[in-house]
C-alpha positions in Angstrom: -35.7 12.4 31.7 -32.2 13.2 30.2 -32.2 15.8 27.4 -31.0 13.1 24.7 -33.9 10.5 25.7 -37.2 10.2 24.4 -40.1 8.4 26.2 -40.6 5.1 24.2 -44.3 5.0 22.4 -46.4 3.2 19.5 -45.8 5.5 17.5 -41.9 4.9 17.4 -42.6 1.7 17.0 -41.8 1.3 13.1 -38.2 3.7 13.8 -37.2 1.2 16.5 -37.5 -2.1 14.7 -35.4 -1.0 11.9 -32.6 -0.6 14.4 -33.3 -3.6 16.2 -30.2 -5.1 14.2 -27.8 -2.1 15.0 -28.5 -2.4 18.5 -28.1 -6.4 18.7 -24.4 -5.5 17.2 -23.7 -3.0 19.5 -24.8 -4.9 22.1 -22.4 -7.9 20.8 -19.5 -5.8 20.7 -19.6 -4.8 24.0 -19.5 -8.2 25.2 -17.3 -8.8 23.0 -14.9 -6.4 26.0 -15.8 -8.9 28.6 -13.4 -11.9 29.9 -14.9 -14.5 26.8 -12.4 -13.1 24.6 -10.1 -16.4 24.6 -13.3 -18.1 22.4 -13.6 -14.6 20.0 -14.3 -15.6 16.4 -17.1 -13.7 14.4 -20.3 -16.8 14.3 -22.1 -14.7 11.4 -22.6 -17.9 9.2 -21.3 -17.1 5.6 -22.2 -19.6 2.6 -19.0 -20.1 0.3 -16.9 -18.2 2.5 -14.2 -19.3 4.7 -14.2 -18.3 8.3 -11.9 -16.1 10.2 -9.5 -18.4 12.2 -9.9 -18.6 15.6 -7.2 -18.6 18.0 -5.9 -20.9 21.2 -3.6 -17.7 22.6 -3.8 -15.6 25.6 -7.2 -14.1 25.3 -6.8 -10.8 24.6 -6.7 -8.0 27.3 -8.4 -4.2 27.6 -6.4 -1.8 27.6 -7.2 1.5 28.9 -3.7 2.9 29.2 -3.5 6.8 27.5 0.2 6.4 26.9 0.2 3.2 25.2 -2.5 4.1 23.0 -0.8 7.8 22.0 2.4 5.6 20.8 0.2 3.6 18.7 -1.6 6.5 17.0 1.2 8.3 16.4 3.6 4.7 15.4 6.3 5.6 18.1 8.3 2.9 17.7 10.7 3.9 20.3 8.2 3.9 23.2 6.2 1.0 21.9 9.6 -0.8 22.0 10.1 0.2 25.5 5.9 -0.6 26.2 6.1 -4.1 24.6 9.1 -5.8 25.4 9.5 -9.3 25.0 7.4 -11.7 26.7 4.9 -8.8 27.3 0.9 -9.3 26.5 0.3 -7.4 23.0 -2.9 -9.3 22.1 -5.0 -5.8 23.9 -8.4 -4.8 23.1 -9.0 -1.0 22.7 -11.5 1.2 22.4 -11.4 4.7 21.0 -13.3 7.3 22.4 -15.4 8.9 19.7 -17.2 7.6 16.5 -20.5 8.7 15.1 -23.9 9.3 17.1 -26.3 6.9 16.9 -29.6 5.8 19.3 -29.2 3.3 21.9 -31.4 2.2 24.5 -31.0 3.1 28.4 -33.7 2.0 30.3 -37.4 0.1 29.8 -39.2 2.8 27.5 -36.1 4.7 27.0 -33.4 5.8 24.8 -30.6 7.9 24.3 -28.0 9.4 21.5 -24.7 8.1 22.6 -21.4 7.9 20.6 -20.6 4.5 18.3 -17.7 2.7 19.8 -15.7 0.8 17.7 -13.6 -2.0 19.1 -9.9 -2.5 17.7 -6.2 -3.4 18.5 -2.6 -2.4 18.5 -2.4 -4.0 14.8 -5.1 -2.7 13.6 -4.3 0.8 14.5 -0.8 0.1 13.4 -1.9 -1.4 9.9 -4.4 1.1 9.0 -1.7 4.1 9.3 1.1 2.5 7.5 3.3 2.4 10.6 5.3 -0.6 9.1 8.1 -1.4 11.7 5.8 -0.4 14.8 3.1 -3.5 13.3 6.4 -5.7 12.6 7.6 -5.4 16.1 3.7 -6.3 17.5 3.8 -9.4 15.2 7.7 -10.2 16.2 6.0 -9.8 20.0 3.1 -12.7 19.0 0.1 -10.4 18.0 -2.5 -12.6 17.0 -3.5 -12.1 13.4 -6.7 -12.7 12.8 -8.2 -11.1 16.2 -11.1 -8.7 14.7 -13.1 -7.5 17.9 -14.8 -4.7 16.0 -15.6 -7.4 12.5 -12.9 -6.6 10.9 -9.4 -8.0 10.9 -6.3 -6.0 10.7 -5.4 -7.2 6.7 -9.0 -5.5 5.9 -8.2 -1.8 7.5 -4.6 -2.3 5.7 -6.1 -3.4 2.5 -9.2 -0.4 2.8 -6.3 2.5 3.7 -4.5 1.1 0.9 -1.3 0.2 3.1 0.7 -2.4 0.7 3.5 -2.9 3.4 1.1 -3.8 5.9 -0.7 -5.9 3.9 2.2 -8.2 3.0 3.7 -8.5 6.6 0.1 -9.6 7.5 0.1 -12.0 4.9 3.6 -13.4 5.6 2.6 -13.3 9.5 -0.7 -15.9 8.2 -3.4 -13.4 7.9 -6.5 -14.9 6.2 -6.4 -13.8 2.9 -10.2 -14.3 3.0 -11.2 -13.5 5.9 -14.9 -12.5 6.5 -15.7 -9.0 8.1 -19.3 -9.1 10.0 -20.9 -6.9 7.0 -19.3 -9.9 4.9 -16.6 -8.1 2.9 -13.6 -10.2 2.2 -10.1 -8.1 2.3 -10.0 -8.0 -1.9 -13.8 -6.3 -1.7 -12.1 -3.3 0.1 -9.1 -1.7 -2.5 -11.1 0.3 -3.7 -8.8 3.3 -4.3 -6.0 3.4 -6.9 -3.3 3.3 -4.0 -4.5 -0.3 -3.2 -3.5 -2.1 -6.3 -0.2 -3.5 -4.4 -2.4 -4.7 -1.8 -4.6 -6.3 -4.0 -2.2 -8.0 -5.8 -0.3 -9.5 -2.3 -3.3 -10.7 -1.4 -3.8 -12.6 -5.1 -0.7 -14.0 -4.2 -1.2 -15.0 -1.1 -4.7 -17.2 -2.1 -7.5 -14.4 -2.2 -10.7 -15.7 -3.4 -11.2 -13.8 -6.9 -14.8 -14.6 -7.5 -15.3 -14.0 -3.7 -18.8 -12.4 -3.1 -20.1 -10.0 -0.5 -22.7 -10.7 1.9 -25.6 -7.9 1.1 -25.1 -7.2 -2.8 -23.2 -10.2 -3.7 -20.5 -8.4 -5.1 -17.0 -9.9 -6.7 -14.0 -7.5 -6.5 -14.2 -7.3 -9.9 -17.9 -5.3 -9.3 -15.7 -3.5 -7.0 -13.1 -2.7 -9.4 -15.4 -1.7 -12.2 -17.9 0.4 -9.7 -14.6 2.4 -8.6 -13.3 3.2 -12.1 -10.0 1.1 -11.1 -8.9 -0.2 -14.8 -5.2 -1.4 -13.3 -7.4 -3.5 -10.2 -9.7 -4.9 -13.6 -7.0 -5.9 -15.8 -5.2 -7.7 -12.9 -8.3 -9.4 -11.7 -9.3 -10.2 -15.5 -5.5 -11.6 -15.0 -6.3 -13.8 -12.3 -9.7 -15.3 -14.0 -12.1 -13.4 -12.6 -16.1 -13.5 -14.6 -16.7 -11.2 -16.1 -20.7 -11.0 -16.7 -21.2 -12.2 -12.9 -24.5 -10.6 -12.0 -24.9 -9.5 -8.7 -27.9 -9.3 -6.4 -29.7 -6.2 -8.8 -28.6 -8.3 -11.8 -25.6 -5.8 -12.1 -22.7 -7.3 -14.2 -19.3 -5.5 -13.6 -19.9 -3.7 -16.8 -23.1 -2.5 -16.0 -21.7 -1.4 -12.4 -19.1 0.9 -14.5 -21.7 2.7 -16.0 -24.0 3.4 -13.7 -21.6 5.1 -11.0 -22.3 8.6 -11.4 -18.8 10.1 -12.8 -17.2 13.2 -12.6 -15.5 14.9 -15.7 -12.0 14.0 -14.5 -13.1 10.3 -13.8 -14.5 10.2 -17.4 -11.4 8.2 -18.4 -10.7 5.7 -15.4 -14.3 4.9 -16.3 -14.0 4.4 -20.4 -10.5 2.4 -19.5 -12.4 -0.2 -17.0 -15.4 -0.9 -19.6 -12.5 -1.2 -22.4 -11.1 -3.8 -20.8 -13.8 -5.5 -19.5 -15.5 -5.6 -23.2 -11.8 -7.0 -24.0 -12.4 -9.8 -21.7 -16.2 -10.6 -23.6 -18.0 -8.5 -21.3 -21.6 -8.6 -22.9 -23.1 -5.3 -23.3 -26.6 -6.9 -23.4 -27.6 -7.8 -19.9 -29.9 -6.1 -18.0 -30.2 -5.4 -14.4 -33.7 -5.2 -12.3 -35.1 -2.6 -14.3 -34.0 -3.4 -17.6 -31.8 -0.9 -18.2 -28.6 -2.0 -20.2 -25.3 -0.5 -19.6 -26.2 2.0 -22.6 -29.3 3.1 -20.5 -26.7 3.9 -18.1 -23.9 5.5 -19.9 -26.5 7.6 -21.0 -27.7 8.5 -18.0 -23.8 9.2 -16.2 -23.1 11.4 -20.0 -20.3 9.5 -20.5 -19.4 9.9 -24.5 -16.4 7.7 -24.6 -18.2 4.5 -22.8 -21.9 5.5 -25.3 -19.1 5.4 -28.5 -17.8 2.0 -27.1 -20.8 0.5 -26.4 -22.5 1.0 -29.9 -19.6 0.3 -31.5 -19.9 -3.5 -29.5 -23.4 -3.8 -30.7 -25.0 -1.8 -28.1 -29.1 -1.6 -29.2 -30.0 1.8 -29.3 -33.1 1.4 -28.8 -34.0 -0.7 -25.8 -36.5 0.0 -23.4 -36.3 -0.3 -19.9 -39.4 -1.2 -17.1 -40.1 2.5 -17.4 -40.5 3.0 -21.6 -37.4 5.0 -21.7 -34.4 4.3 -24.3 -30.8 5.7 -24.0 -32.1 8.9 -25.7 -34.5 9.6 -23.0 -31.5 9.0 -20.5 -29.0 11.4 -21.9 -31.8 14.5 -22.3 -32.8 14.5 -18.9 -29.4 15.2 -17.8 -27.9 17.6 -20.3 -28.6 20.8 -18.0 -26.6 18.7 -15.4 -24.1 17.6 -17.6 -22.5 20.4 -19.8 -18.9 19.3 -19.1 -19.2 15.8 -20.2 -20.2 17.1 -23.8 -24.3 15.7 -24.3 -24.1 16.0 -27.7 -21.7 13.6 -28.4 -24.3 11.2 -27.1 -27.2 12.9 -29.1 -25.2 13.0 -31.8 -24.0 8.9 -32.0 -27.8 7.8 -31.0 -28.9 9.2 -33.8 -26.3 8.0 -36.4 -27.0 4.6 -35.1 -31.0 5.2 -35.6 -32.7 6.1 -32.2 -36.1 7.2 -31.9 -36.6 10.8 -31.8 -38.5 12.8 -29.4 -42.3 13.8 -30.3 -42.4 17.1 -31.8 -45.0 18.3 -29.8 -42.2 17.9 -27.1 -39.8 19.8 -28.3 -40.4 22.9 -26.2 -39.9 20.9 -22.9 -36.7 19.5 -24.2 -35.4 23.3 -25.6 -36.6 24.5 -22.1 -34.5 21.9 -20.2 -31.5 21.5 -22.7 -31.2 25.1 -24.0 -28.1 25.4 -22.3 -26.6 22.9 -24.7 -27.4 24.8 -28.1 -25.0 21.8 -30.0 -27.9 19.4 -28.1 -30.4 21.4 -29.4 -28.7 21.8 -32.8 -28.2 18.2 -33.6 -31.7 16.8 -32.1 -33.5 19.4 -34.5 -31.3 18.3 -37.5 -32.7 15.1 -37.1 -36.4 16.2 -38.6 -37.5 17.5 -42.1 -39.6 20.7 -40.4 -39.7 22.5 -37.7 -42.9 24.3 -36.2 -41.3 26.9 -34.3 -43.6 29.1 -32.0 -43.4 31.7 -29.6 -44.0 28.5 -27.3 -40.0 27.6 -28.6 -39.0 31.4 -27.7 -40.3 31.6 -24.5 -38.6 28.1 -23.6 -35.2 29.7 -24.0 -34.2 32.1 -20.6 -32.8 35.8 -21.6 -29.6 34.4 -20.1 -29.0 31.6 -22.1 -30.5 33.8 -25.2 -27.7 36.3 -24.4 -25.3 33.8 -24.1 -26.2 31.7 -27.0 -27.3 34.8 -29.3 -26.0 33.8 -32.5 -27.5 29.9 -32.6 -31.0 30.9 -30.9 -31.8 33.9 -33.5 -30.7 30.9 -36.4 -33.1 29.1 -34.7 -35.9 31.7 -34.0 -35.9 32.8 -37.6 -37.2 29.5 -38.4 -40.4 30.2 -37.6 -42.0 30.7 -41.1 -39.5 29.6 -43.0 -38.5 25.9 -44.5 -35.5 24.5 -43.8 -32.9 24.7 -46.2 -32.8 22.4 -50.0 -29.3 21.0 -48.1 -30.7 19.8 -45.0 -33.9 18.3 -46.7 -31.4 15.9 -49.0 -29.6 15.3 -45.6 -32.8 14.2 -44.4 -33.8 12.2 -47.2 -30.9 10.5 -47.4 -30.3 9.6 -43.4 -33.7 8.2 -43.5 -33.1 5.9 -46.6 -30.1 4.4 -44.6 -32.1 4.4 -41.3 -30.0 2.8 -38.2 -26.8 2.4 -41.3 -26.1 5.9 -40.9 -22.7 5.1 -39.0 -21.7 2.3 -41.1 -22.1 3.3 -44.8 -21.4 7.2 -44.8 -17.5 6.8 -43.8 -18.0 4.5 -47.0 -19.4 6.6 -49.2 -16.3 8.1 -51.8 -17.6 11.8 -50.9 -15.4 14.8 -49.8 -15.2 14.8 -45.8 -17.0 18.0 -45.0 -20.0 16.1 -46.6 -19.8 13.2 -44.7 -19.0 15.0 -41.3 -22.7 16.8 -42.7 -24.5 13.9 -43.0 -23.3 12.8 -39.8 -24.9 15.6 -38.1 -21.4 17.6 -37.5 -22.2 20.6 -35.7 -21.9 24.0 -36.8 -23.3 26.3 -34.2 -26.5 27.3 -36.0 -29.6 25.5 -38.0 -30.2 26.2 -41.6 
């Protein structure tokens, strides 16, 4: 038995039928190399979708030649001028040598780890590499279009590398502006960077689909857009009529897709900027998805303060509960240790003023324990009740670490222990709880000086009183 086999038994019975599918694809594209290439056209049915073209030309050849396939990775345009003159076959199947690792069966009872093979051609290397005038003499020389040997056609690895030059001499050549890959993703489903905006917007041009929905999630680009923080690809596609509360297949609109892709501090804005302009466009910020969970649920949970300010200030209810009991103040505590950059307490801090529940008291030792590295968290959550029973429970929550870090707030805190809080904070109190969830709406009202309202408003100042 070869050393990357195993002997086939019940047991990996279960592993083996879940790459049934894999292996019938693999399978397919390997006949796919065989002499029936003059009737190639992907036969994966697809409702509402308009199939790839196929094509009465020479059927495509495999080509195995080293020097022809170095001048198309590298775009030589000299030697693929002197390799494809005119009247010469350019319609050739390739197939790189590499790929991942993946188990395929060898034999009755056996199987191997062998190398995923992907099948492609000169325009597809050509388009995916930006090698304009190398994939402009191919098509002057009669390359067929809307070959896709390995599911996809050349347009989609121009449109997914974000190649806008390619893109549009596909399109002017009659590339399928909707043409189907075999995991059913449509060219427009596939700018997913910033860089692919041009593309995007040659392909709207050229009759792309803009409702257009993918095979698995059902997916519009717009749910593309929005998932990718792209706010120039969502204002074009708003543009073009695109719907905006489309759910799709986990009841995800395009807003809710925003905020729940996790977000780094430096996507924070593309982010904000996409839900902006989708809540422009009379995005509802209502809908839920599977679980219940609105996109406040999620904004919460991705600690983004700019989209949680947007989304209350769009009628955003604070307190909705998901299938799991937990509301948007639930979301953003459990990530504060995680989140430091993105600023928690702005989140803490504008649940409250719009009247969130608070957390038990008896659990405010789990949440000092796990937010302590936040002390403005801290500070604003605890501002939110009349008295505090601190205990040696509360000091033992805080690390020496964080203590030593965070001297000054913790020993405000600490000294609480057997003392009241203060006659200030107490009218604070009384007064936020007379106004309830109106906190946010009448104190910029109120005709008091701004250091008072910035009070009552739970502004922070880096110790409790």
């Amino acid at each position: 038995m070869s050393r990357g086999s195993f002997v086939f038994t019940s047991t990996a019975l279960r592993s083996l039928e879940l790459d049934e599918d894999m292996l019938e694809r693999h399978k397919y594209k390997k006949q796919l190399a065989s002499h029936h290439f003059n009737s190639y056209m992907l036969k994966k049915a697809m409702r509402d979708r308009a199939p790839l073209r196929s094509s009465t030309a020479t059927p495509p050849a495999i080509c195995q030649d080293v020097v022809v396939q170095n001048a198309l990775y590298t775009g030589d345009l000299e030697a693929m001028q002197r390799l494809f003159p005119r009247g010469s076959t350019v319609n050739l199947i390739i197939e790189p040598q590499g790929g991942d690792m993946h188990w395929v069966a060898t034999g009755e009872g056996l199987w191997s780890l062998s190398y995923e093979q992907e099948l492609t051609t000169p325009i597809h290397i050509t388009a995916s590499r930006g090698f304009t005038d190398c994939l402009r003499l191919l098509l002057q020389r009669g390359a067929n279009v809307d070959l896709a040997p390995g599911g996809n056609t050349a347009l989609h690895e121009s449109c997914e590398n974000a190649e806008p030059e390619c893109t549009k001499l596909l399109l002017i050549h009659g590339a399928n502006a909707n043409a189907v890959t075999e995991d059913g993703f449509m060219p427009l489903h596939l700018c997913t960077q910033p860089e692919s905006l041009e593309c995007a917007k040659y392909l709207l041009q050229y009759g792309a689909a803009i409702n257009g929905r993918t095979l698995d999630e059902d997916d519009t680009p717009l749910h593309v857009a929005a998932r990718n923080g792209l706010p120039e690809h969502t204002e074009l596609y708003l543009r073009y009529g695109a719907a905006v509360d489309k759910q799709n297949n986990e009841g995800l609109t395009p807003l809710n897709s925003a905020c729940s892709q996790p977000q780094e501090v430096q996507e924070l804005e593309c982010y904000f900027k996409v839900c902006q302009k989708l809540l422009g466009a009379g995005a509802t910020v209502h809908t839920m998805d599977q679980d219940r969970r609105t996109p406040l649920h999620m904004a919460c949970k991705n600690a983004n303060p700019d989209i949680v300010d947007l989304l209350l200030a769009n009628g955003a209810l604070v307190n909705e509960m998901d299938y799991g009991g937990e509301a948007p103040m639930h979301n953003i505590l459990k990530v504060v240790c995680y989140k430091i950059s993105h600023y928690p307490e702005r989140i803490v801090r504008a649940l409250l003023n719009h009247g969130s529940i608070r957390v038990w008291p008896g659990a405010l030792p789990m949440v000092l324990k796990h937010c302590c590295v936040s002390p403005r968290t801290i500070e604003v959550l605890l501002n939110s009740y009349s008295r505090l029973k601190v205990t040696d429970t509360w000091v033992e929550s805080v690390s020496p670490e964080v203590f030593k870090e965070h001297k000054e707030f913790y020993e405000s805190l600490f000294s609480l222990e057997r003392t009241p809080r203060c006659l200030q904070h107490l009218a604070r109190f009384r007064l936020r709880t007379f106004l309830e969830g109106r906190v946010h709406k009448v104190v910029p009202k109120l005709e008091l000086p701004t250091f008072i309202k910035n009070y009552l408003l739970l502004e922070y100042r880096d110790y409790v009183h």
